[in-house]
C-alpha positions in Angstrom: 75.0 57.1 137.0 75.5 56.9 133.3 73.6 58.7 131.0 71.2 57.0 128.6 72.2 56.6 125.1 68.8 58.4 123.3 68.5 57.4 118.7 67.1 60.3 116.8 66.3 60.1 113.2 68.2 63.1 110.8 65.1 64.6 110.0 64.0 65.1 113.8 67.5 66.7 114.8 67.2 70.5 115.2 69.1 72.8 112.3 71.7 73.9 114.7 73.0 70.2 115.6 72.5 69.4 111.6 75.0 71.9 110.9 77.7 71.2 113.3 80.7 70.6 112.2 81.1 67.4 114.3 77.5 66.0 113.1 79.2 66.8 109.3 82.4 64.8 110.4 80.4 61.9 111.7 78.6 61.5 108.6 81.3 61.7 106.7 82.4 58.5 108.8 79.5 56.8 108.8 77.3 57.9 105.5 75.3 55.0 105.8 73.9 55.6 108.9 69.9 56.5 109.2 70.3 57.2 113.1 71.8 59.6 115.1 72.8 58.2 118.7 74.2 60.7 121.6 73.4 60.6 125.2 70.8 62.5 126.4 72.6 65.2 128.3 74.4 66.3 125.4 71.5 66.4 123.4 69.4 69.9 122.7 66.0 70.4 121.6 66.5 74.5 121.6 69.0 77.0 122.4 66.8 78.5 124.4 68.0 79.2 128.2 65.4 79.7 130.7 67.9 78.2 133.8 71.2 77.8 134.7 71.4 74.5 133.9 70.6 75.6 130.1 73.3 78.0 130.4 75.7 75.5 131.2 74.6 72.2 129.1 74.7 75.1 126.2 78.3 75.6 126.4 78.7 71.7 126.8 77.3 70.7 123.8 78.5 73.4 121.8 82.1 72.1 122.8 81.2 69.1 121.5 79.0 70.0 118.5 81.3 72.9 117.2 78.2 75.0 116.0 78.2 77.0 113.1 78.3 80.8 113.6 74.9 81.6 113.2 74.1 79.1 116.1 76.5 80.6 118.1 75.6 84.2 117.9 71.9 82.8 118.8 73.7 81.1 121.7 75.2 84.9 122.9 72.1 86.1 122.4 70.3 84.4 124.5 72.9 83.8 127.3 72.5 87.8 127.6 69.3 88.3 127.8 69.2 85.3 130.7 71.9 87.3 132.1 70.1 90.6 131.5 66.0 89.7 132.5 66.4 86.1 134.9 66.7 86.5 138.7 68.1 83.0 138.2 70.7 84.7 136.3 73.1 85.2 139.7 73.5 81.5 140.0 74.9 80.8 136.4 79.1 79.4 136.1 81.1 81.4 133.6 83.3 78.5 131.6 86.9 78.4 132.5 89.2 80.2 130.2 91.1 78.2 127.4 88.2 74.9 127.5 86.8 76.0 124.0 87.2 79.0 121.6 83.4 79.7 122.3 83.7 79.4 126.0 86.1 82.0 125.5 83.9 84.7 123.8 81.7 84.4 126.5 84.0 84.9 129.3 84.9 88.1 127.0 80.9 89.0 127.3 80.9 88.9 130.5 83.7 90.0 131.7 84.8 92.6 129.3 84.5 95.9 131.4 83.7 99.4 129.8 81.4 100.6 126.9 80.9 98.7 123.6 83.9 100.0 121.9 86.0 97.9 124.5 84.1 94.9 124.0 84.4 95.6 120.1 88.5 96.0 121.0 88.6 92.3 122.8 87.2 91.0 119.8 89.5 92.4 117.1 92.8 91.3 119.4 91.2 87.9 119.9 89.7 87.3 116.5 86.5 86.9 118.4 84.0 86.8 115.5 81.0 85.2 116.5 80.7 88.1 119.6 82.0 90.8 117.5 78.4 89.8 115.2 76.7 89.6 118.4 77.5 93.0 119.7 76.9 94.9 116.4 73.6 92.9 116.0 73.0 94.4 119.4 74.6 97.9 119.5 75.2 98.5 115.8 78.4 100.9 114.9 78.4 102.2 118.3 81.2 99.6 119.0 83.5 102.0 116.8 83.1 104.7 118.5 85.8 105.4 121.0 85.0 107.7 123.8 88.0 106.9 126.1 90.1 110.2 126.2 93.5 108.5 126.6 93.1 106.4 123.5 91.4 108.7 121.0 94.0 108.4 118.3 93.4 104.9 118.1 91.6 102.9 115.5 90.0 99.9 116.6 91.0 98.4 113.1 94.6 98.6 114.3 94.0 95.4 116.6 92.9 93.1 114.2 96.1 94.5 111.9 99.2 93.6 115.0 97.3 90.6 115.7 96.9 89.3 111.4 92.9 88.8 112.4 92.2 89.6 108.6 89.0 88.0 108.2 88.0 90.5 111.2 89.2 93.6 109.8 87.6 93.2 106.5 84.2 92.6 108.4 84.7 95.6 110.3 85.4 97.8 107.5 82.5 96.2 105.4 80.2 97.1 108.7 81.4 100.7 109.1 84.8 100.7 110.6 86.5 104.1 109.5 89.8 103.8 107.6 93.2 105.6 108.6 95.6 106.4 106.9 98.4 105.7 109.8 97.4 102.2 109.5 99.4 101.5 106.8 102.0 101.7 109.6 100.9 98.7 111.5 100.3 96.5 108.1 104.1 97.8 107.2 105.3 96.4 110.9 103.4 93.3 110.3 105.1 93.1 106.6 101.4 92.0 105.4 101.4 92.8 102.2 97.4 91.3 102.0 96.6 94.4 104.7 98.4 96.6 102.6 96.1 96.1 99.7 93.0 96.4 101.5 93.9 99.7 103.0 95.1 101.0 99.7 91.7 99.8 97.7 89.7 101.5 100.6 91.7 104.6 100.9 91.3 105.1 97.3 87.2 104.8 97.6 87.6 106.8 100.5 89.9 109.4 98.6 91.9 109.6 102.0 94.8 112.4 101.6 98.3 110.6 102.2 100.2 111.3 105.4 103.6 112.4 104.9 104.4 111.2 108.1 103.3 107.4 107.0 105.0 107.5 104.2 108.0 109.1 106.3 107.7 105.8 108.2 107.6 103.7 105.1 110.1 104.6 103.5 112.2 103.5 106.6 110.3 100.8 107.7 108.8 98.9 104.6 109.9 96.2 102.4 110.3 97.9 98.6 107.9 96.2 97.1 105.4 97.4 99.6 106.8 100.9 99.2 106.6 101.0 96.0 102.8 99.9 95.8 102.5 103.3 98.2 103.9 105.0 95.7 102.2 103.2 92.9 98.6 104.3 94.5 99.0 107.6 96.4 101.8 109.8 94.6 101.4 110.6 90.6 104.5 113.4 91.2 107.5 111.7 92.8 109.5 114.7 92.4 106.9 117.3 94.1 106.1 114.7 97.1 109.8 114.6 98.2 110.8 117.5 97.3 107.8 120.1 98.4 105.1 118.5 100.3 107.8 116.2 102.5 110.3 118.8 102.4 113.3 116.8 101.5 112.6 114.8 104.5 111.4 111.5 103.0 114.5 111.5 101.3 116.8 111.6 104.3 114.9 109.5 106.0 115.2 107.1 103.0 119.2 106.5 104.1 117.9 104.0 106.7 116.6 101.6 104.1 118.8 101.2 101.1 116.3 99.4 99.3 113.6 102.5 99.3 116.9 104.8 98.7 117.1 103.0 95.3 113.5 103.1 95.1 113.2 107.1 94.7 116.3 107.6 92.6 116.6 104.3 90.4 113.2 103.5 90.2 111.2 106.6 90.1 114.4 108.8 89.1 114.1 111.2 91.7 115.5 114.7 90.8 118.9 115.6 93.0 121.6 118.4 93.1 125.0 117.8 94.2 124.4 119.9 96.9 121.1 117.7 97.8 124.6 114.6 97.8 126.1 117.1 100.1 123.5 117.5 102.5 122.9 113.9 102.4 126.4 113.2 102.8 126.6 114.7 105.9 123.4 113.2 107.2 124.8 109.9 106.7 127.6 110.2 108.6 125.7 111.9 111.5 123.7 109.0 111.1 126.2 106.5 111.1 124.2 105.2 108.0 125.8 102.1 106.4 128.6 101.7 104.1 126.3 101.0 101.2 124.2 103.7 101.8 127.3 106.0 101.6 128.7 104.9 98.7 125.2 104.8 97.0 125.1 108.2 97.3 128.6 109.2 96.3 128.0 106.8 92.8 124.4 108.2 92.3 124.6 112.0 93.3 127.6 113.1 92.5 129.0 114.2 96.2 131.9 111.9 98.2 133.7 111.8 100.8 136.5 112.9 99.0 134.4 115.9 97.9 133.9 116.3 102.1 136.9 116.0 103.0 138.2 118.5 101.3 136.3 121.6 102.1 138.4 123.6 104.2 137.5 123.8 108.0 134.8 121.0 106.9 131.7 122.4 108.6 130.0 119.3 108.7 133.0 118.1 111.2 133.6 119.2 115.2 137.1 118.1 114.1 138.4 118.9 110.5 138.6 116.1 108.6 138.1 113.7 111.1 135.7 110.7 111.5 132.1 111.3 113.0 131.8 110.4 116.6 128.4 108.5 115.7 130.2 105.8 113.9 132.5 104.9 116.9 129.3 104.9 119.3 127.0 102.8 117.0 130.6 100.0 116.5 130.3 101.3 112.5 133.2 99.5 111.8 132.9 99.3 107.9 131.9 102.6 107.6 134.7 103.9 109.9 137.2 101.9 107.6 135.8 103.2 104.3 136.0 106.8 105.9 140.0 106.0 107.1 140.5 104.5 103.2 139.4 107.8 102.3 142.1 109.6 104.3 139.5 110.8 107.6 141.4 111.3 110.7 140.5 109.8 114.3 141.0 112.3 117.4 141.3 111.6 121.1 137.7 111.8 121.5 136.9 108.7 119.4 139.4 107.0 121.5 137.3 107.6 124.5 133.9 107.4 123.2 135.8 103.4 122.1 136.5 102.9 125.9 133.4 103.9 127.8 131.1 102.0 125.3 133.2 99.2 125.4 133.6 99.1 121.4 134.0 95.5 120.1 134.7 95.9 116.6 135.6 99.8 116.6 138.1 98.8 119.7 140.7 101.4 121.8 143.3 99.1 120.0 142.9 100.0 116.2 141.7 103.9 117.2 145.5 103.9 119.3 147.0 102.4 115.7 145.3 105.2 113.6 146.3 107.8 116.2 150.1 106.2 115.3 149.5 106.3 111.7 148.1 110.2 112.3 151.1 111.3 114.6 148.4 112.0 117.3 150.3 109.7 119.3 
């Protein structure tokens, strides 16, 4: 049987229907219209629910109508508290998953096991916003507050960073959410340079103390420009930071990103010895760091493999003089050429280490030829 087609005037229709966003788009259609038409079982007086018939027409029309948030929060509201106080509760029919982006937040509701933090976590990794309102309206900050043992060292504002649910984040932190300073980490992952200026202008107000393990992370990880606003906001004394609090570490974990290499010593003229280019030198090479990065540091500190090479019974090398194994494993092939150019030897064990990873560039071929060349052969 077909449903009856039922006319209401604007000024009868009820605030939520008013502010729908398909009742906007219709009038934008037709904005001569004095009448609203619809048929009567996708029409609502209230949101109230008082059966499960309510429950479900409620999801109907809100499929249709596209409510605004504040409806929709009403909508949660209410659908708990039926679920919560009604006998007639038990007889109610979750929507399926994937109808609607609303039907979805209220399978999360209701199916969501755990304490309020979980339900708070389903939210952030979903960009559920109109429950994550609901569920603070109902439990307040208790949804930060993480009481499951095996994930203590997480923060819940890590979710809506993997999963670039921005608007969500900054509504967390506005209602409470604590700031870490290890999520810089996930914002540096995510290359989001947007997160990366939110956490900095709340770790400031916050006066959070830097991590030298983030910035560890950064300075291997991170684009330079996002780096360098790191720097920019946390550290007034470059030379201090690398040098004392990071204990030289920062900079040799800088040889992984070239970029951030040039960063500290270019930009920010980071102080160096030559023996600082030896060290790092050697590092590089255990490393199997790229060419670039080698020849960066011989340019810029002073130190080259010439330099190397050259100390007697080089303690740096199992074999004197000869190339790193790391560079055959890792199929370094320009940095094992730059090291041959510079008069570094190859030895039977490079040979193998080529044949039981199954080098392609690095091959048994051109190690046998440089064993020729070195009268190993």
């Amino acid at each position: 049987m077909t449903e009856p087609i039922n006319t209401h005037t604007f000024e009868s229709l009820p605030d939520f229907i008013q502010e729908s966003e398909h009742f906007n788009d219709w009038r934008d259609m037709f904005p001569h219209e004095t009448v609203y038409s619809c048929h009567a079982n996708m029409y609502l007086e209230t949101l109230d629910i008082n059966s499960p018939e309510d429950f479900t027409k409620i999801i109907e029309c809100e499929a249709k109508y596209l409510f605004n948030q504040k409806a929709r929060i009403t909508i949660l509201k209410n659908m708990d508290n039926f679920w919560m106080e009604s006998p007639l509760s038990s007889h109610i029919q979750l929507p399926k998953q994937g109808v609607s982006w609303f039907g979805d937040q209220i399978l999360c509701l209701f199916e969501t096991k755990g304490d309020p933090f979980m339900l708070a976590m389903a939210c952030m990794k979903s960009n559920y916003s109109d429950l994550f309102e609901y569920i603070f309206y109902k439990y307040g900050t208790k949804i930060f507050e993480n009481n499951m043992l095996l994930c203590q060292n997480y923060n819940l504002l890590m979710y809506p960073i993997v999963n670039n649910n921005i608007d969500l984040m900054i509504r967390a932190i506005e209602l409470g959410c604590r700031i870490t300073f290890d999520l810089f980490e996930q914002a540096i992952d995510k290359n989001n340079l947007t997160v990366v200026d939110i956490l900095i202008k709340e770790s400031l107000k916050l006066n959070l103390r830097p991590r030298t393990s983030t910035f560890c992370y950064a300075v291997k990880k991170a684009p330079r420009n996002i780096f360098a606003l790191m720097l920019d906001a946390f550290i007034p004394n470059i030379n201090e930071f690398c040098h004392e609090t990071c204990k030289k570490k920062i900079i040799l974990d800088a040889m992984s990103n070239l970029e951030n290499l040039k960063e500290l010593f270019v930009s920010r003229s980071l102080s160096y010895t030559r023996e600082l280019g030896e060290e790092m030198i050697n590092k590089a090479l255990e490393n199997s760091c790229s060419v670039e990065v080698v020849q960066f540091i011989e340019t810029h500190m002073g130190f080259t493999l010439d330099d190397l090479r050259k100390i007697p019974k080089c303690k740096y090398l199992y074999y004197p003089n000869g190339i790193n194994e790391r560079i055959v494993e890792t199929d370094n092939y320009e940095l094992y050429m730059y090291m041959r150019n510079k008069k570094f030897l190859v030895h039977d064990n490079l040979l193998k280490i080529s044949i039981d990873k199954r080098r392609i560039k690095i091959t048994p071929g051109l190690i046998k030829s440089h064993m020729k060349e070195d009268k190993i052969l």
